[in-house]
C-alpha positions as a printed Julia matrix, in Angstrom:
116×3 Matrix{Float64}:
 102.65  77.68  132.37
 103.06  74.58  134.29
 103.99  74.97  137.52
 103.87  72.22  140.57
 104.26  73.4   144.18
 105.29  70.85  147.26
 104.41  71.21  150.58
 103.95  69.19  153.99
 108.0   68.58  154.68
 109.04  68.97  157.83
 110.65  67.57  160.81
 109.31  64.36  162.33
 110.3   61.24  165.11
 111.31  58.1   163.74
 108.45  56.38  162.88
 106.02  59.52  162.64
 104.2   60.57  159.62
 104.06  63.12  157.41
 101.7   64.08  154.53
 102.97  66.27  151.63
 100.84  67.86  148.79
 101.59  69.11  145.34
  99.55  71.23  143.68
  99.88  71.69  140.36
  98.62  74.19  137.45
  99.44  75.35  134.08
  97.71  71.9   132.52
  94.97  69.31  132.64
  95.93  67.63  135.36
  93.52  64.08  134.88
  95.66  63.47  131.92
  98.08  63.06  133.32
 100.39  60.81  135.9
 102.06  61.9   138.65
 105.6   60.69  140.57
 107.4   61.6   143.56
 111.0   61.45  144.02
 113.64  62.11  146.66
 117.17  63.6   146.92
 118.99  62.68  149.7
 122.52  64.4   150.64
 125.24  63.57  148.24
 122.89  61.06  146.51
 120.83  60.16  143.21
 117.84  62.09  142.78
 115.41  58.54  143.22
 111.86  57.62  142.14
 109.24  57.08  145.49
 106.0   56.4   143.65
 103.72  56.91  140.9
  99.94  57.37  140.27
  98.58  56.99  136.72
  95.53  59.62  135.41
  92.88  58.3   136.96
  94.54  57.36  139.99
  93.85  53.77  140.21
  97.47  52.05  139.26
 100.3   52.97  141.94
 103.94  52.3   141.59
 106.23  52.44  144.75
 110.25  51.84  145.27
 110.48  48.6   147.3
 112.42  51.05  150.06
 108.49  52.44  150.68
 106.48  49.44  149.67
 103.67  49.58  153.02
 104.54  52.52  154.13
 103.67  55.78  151.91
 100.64  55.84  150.11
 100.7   58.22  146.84
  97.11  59.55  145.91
  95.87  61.97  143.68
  92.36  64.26  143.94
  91.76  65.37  140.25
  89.23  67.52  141.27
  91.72  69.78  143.28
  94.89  69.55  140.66
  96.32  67.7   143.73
  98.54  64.8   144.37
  99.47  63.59  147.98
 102.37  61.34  149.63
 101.12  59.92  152.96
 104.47  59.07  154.68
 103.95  56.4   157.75
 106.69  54.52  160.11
 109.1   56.86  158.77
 113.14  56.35  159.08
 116.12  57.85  159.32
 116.85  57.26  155.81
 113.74  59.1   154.07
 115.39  62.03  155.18
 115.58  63.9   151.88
 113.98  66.76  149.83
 111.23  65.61  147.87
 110.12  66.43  144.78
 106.52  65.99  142.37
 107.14  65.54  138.77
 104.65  64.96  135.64
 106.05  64.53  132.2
 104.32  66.4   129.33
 104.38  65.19  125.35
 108.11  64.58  126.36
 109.49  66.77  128.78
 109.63  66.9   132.4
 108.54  69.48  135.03
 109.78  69.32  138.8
 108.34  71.41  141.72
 110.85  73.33  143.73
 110.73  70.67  146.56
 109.6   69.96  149.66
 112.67  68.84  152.64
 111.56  65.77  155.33
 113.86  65.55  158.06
 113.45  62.57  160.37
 115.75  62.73  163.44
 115.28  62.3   167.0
């Protein structure tokens, strides 16, 4: 079965960075693209970016735009969010998502906490 696991949250400085992983299973993963999203607190569950199959065409939300990098190793069912100059406000769980002939699969999430 498919099955995607985050990891990599944690708590970090304002303007730290954080890498987080999902591995995934269950599927051919070079088929396929891959997005992370984030839930904050009382708030939409929001798309951060997106890698096609091969991993060359990336999609970010302008809120991240220069400062997360989303990259995928097909090799090792993997896709990564490199998190730089992070805020306040990316404080949220995040979560990896693929969509297969139709329907969606989440991991269980992964929480970031930035705070001083």
């Amino acid at each position: 079965q498919v099955q995607l696991v985050e990891s990599g949250g944690g708590l970090v400085q304002p303007g730290g960075s954080l890498r987080l992983s999902c591995a995934a299973s269950g599927f051919t993963f070079s088929n396929y693209a891959m997005h992370w999203y984030r839930q904050a607190p009382g708030k939409e569950r929001d798309l951060v970016a997106g890698i096609r199959s091969a991993g060359v065409n990336t999609n970010y939300a302008d809120s991240v735009k220069g400062r997360f990098t989303i990259s995928r190793n097909n090799a090792r069912n993997t896709v990564y969010l490199q998190m730089n100059s992070l805020k306040p406000e990316d404080t949220a769980v995040y979560y990896c998502k693929t969509t297969i002939w139709g329907r969606e699969y989440w991991g269980q999430g992964t929480q970031v906490t930035v705070s001083s």
